[in-house]
N, C-alpha and C positions, 0 to 999 in steps of 0.2 A: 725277596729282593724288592726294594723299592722303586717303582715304576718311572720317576723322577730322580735315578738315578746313575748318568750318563756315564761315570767313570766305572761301571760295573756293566756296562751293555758297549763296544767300542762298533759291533756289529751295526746299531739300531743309529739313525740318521733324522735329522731335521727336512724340513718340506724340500731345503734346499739342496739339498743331498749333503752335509758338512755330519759330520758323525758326530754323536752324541757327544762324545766324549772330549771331541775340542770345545765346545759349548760349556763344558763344564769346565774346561780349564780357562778358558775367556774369562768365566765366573771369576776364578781361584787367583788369576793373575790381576784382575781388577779391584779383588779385595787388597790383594797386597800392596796394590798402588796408592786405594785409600790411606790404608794405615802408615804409608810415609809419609801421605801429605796431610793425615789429621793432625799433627804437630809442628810442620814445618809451611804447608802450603795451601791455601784456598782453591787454586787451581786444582792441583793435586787432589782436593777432596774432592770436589765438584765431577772433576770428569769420569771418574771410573764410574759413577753412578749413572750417568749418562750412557757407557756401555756398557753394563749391566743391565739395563733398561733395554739397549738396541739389541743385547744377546738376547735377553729376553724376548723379543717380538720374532726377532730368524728363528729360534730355534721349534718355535710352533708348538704346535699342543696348546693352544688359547683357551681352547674351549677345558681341555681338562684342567689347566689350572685355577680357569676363573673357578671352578666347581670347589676346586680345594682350597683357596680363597674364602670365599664365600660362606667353604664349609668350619671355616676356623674362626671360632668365636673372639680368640686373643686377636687375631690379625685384623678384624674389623674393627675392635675394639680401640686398636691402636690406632687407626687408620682414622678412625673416628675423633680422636681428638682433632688432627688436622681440618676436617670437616669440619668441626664446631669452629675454627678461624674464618672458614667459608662463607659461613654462617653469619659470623659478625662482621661481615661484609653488608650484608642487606642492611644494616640499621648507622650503618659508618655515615658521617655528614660527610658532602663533595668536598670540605676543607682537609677532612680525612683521609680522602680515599688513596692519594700516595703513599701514607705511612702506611697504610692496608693493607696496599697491594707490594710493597714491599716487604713487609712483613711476609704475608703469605707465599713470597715469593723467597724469601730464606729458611721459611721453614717446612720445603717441599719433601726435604728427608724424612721430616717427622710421619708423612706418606707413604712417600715410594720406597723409603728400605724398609718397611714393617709390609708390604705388597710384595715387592720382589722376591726379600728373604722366606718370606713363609708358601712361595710358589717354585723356589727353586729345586734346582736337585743338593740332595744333600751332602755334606762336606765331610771328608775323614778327620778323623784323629788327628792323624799325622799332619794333615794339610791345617786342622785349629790351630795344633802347637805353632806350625810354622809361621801362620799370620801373626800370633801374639808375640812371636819371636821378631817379629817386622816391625810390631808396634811398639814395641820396647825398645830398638834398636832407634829406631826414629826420634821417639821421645828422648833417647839417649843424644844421638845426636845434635836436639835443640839443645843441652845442656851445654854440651861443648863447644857451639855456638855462642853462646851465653856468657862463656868462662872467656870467650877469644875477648869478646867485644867488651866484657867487663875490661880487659887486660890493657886493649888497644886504644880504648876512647873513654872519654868521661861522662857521666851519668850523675844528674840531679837526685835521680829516683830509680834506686836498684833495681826495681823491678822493671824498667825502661830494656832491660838485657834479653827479657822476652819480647823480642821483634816479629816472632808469626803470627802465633798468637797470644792473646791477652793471658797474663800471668795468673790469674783463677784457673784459665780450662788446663793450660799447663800442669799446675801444680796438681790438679781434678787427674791427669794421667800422668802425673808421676806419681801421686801415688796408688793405682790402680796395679800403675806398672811395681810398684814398690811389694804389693802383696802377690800378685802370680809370681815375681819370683821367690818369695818366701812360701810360697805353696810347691813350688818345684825342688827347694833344698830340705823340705822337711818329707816332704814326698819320694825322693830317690834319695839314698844311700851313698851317692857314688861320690870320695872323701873327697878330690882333687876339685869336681866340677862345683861341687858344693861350694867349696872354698872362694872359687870366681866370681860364683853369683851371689856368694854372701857380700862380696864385697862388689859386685854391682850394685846390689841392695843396697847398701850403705851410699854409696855415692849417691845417689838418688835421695837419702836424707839429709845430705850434707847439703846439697844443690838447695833443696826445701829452703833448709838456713840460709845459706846465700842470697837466694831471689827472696827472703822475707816474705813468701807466701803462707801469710797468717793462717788462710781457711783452711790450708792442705794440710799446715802444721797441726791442725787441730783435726781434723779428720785423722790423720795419723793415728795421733796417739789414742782419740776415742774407740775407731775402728781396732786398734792391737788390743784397747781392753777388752771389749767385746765379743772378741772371738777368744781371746786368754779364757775369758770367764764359763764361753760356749763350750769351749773345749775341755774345761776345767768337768764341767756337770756332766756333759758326755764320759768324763771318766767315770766319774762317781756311777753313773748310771749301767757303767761295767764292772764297780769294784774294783778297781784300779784308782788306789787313792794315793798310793804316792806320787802317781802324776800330775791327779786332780790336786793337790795339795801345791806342788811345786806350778803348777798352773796359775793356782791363784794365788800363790805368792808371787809371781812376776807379774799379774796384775795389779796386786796391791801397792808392790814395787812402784810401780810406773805412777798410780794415782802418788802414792803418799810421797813422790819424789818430785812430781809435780805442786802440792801443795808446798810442800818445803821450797822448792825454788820460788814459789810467788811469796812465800812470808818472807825469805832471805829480800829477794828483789823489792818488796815494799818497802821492807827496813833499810837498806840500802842506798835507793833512787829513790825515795818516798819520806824519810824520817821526820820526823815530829817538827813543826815551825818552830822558826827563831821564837825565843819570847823577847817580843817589843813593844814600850811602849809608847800605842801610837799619838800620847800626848808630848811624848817630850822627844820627839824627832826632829833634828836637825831643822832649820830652815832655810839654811845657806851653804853652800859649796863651796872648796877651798880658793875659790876664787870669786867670791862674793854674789854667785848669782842666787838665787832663789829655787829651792824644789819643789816637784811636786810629789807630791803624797797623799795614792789614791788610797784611804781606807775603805771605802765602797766594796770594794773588790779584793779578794784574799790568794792571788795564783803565786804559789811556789815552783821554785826551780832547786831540788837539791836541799829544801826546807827552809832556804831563804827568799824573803820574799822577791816578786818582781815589780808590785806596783809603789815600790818608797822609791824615795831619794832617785827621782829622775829631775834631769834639768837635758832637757830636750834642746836649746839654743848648744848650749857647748857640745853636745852629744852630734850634733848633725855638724858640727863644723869641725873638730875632731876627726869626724867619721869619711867626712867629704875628705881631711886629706890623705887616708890611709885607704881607702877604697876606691875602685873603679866603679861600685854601684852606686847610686846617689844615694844620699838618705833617703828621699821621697818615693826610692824605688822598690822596686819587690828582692827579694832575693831567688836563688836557679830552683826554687821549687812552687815560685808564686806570691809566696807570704809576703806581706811588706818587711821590707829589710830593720825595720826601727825596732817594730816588737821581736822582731828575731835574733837582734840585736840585747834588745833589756833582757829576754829569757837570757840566753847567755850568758851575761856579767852575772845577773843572781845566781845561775849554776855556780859560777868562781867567789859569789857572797863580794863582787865587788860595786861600788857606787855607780847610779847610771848617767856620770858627766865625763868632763875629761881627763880627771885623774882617773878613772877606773878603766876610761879606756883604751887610757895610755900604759899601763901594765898587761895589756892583750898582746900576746906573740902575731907575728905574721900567720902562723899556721891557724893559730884563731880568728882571723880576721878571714883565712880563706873558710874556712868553717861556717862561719856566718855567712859568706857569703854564696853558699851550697843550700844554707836554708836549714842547718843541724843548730838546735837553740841547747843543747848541753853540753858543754866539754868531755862530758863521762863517753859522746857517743859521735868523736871525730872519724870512724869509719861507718862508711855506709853500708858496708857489710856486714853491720853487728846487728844479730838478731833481736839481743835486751833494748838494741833501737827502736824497733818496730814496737816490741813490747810498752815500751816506755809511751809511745808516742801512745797509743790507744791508750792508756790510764790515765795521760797528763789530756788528753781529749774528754773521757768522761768526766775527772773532775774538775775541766775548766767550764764543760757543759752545764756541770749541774748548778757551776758558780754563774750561770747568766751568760760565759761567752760564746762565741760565733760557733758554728757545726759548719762550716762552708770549708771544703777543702780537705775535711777531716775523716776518712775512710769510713768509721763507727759511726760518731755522731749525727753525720749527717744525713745516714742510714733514718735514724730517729727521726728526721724529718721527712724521709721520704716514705717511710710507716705511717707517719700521720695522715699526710695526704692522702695513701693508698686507702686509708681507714676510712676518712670522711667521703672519698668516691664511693666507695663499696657502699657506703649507708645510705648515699643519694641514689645509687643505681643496684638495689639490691638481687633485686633477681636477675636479670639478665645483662648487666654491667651496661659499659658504654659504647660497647663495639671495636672490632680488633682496629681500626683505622684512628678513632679519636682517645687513643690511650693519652700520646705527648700534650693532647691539646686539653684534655683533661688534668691531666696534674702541672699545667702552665695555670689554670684557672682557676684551682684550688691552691698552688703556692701564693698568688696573689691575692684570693680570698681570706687566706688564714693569716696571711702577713707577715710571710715567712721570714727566718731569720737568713736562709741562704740567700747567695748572693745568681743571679740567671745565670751563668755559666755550672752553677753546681746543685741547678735543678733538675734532677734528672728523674729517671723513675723508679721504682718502687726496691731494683735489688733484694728482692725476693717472691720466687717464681709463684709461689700461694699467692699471693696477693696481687702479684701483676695478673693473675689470671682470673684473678676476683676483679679487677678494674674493666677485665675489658668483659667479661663475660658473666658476673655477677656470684651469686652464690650456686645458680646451676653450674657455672662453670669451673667452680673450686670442686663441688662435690663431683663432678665427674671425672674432672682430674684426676682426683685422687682415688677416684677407681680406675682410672687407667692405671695408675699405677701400681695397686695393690691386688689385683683382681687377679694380670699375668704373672705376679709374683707366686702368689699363694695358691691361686686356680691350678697352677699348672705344676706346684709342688717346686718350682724352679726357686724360690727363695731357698731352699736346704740344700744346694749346690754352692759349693767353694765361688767359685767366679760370680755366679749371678750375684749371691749373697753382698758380693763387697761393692759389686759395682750397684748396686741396686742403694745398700747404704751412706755410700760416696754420693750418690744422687740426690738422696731423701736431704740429707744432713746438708749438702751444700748450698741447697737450693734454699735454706731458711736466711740465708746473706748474700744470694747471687742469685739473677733474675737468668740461670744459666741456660734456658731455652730460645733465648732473645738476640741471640747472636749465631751465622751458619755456624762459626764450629763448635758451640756449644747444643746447639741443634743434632748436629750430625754426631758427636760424641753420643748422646744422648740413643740416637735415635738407631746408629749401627750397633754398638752395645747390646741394647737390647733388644734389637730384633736378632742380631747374630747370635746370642745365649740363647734367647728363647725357641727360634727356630732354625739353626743350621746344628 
């Protein structure tokens, strides 16, 4: 029997005299309060961990856990990262020290649950299943949330319907939540339940589509080939190849179904530019004004171009009487309304003056002015939107235009920055407090193309941890992170395994420890696989 093991001793008592065994359920109830507030509430997260911590201190025995603490290599290990933010406190400038100590003050989980969980007593079966039963249902419920508020109010930007939290960590435990229960229908037999949770599972990818969360979408499908393929060789490796065969033809499935939707959707939303040419274009609009005709620049909308035949005088007087936005203004996603305006007409291949704008429906006029630049994609719903938008992003990038505003692209600027700190501050970076002031000073050093509202930092957790901590701080990271995996054999576990490559895989486009709940996702995970 496990000496830390309160719900199996109900006789044996704390200093205070409170029996073991409420102590352990204090534990059991506190988790379950996290896991409804990891997806719906900050409060919610924050406090269970706080008693957790105060069960922790009553229920005594300090001395023997600090020993078993102490004596667990993972758990200092982990613990240890935290520290090393400690750390780059000493070297933080006083113009710092507020990002610093805010910092270190959200990511106290990335501490005290990898402390708590590996001193606790330990958790049943029955009480695991039941947490992730909590966490599921929670997550669930922010969907539903999600589906109210899509229904009942209007949104610029779909994923605005994520109001707890931010639409990455979201989508990071839907689909988390997406594969335990595909581990529990292929796991039991039982025909009826099967049937429910298959179709929880589904909704939960349906949602993915809706909120257009790119990174999860894509975790998805990587994470199903990957285990397809694991479990394909695990057959083989039994002789059982008709499984293994059927394995990896649903893997194949999936890849070459994928390739097929992106060559369909290139040919599609993509096809080949008008042929024009651009000596003998027009120079006048049917009403005698003069265009303009940028050849400089080559951005298509639907293969027709966007920079010919503009005449910006009729376009804004025109546009001033059919809208409530002004011309000179942005439309509801930011953009200035004029370019969002020329994309437009060229998705319809029509002229950018007042005839062309005079054959625009009302319903395209409110289109534009939402800030949707294609007719193919008047719902904001539509997943080939979000698609669309990241392709017409890198190939207006590569053509010389803006990254500011633009999810991917301006990813690429915040990589470069993160690049050229790292190379200035190689070994031990710049310290956890002068991160922001650091890539403010290198956007203005490189002469960035974004605009300061969409300079931000690095969106990707390797390298934000290279900025602030250098190349010791990337190489220890990343045994943090490999070391509890592989050390402890816990990567060949169904659950760790996924949540562990949700992690790995996300983190290469989201700076996902930089925020409390992407800390505390982070950070309960995998202390609670590793040690409860």
């Amino acid at each position: 029997m496990n000496e830390l093991d309160p719900s199996a001793a109900n006789d044996k008592r704390s200093p205070l005299g409170i029996p073991l065994a409420v102590h352990h359920y204090i534990n059991v109830g506190s988790l379950v309060m996290l896991m409804v507030g990891l997806p719906t509430s900050t409060f919610l997260t924050s406090l269970p961990q706080f008693i957790i911590a105060g069960n922790w201190l009553l229920e005594g025995r300090l001395k023997e856990k600090m020993k078993r603490f102490f004596g667990n290599p993972v758990a200092l290990l982990l613990c240890s990262f935290y520290v090393m933010h400690l750390l780059g406190l000493l070297y933080t400038s006083t113009a710092g020290m507020d990002y610093g100590l805010e910092d270190v003050r959200k990511k106290i989980p990335l501490f005290l649950l990898p402390f708590l969980f590996s001193t606790m007593g330990i958790i049943s079966d029955k009480e695991k299943r039941f947490i992730f039963l909590v966490f599921m249902l929670s997550v669930t419920f922010s969907t539903f949330y999600g589906i109210y508020l899509l229904v009942t109010r209007q949104f610029t930007d779909i994923r605005e319907i994520s109001t707890f939290v931010d639409p990455v960590r979201v989508g990071m435990m839907l689909v988390l939540s997406f594969f335990i229960l595909m581990h529990y229908i292929f796991s039991h037999k039982r025909s009826v339940l099967s049937i429910v949770l298959f179709i929880w599972a589904a909704w939960m990818v349906v949602y993915l589509f809706i909120m257009q969360s790119l990174t999860a979408v894509i975790l998805l499908f990587v994470i199903a080939v990957i285990l397809l393929f694991i479990y394909s060789i695990r057959q083989i490796g039994k002789k059982n190849y008709r499984p293994a065969l059927a394995l990896s033809a649903m893997a194949l499935f999936i890849i070459s179904g994928c390739v097929a939707y992106a060559s369909y959707f290139k040919h599609h939303y993509f096809p080949a530019a008008d042929k024009v040419s651009f000596y003998t274009l027009d120079k006048k609009t049917l009403s005698g004004n003069t265009y303009l005709n940028d050849t400089d620049r080559y951005p298509t909308e639907n293969g027709h171009y966007v920079s010919i035949y503009i005449c910006f005088p009729e376009l804004k007087s025109a546009w001033n009487r059919r809208s409530r936005i002004p011309f000179e203004s942005t439309d509801m996603k930011g953009n200035p309304i004029k370019f969002t305006l020329l994309r437009y007409l060229a998705s319809k291949n029509l002229r950018k003056d007042s005839a062309g704008l005079s054959r625009l429906s009302s319903g395209d006029i409110k289109a534009i002015e939402d800030g949707i630049p294609n007719y193919h994609f008047n719902s904001l719903t539509s997943m080939p939107y979000r698609f669309y938008q990241i392709v017409w992003e890198l190939r207006d990038y590569r053509h010389g235009g803006y990254a500011s505003g633009h999810s991917l692209t301006q990813r690429f600027e915040f990589w470069k920055a993160a690049l050229h700190i790292i190379r200035e501050h190689l070994l031990a970076g710049v310290g956890t407090g002068n991160v922001r002031i650091a890539f403010a000073d290198m956007y203005n050093r490189l002469h960035s193309r974004l605009d300061e509202k969409s300079r931000l930092r690095s969106h990707n957790q390797y390298l934000e941890i290279g900025v602030a901590f250098g190349i010791i701080g990337i190489v220890w990271f990343l045994f943090t992170l490999l070391f509890p995996a592989f050390g402890t054999g816990k990567i060949y576990t169904y659950h760790y395994f996924i949540f562990w490559l949700i992690l790995m895989i996300a983190m290469l486009t989201e700076d996902t420890l930089e925020t409390q709940a992407g800390a505390t996702f982070y950070a309960f995970f995998n202390a609670f696989l590793l040690f409860l």
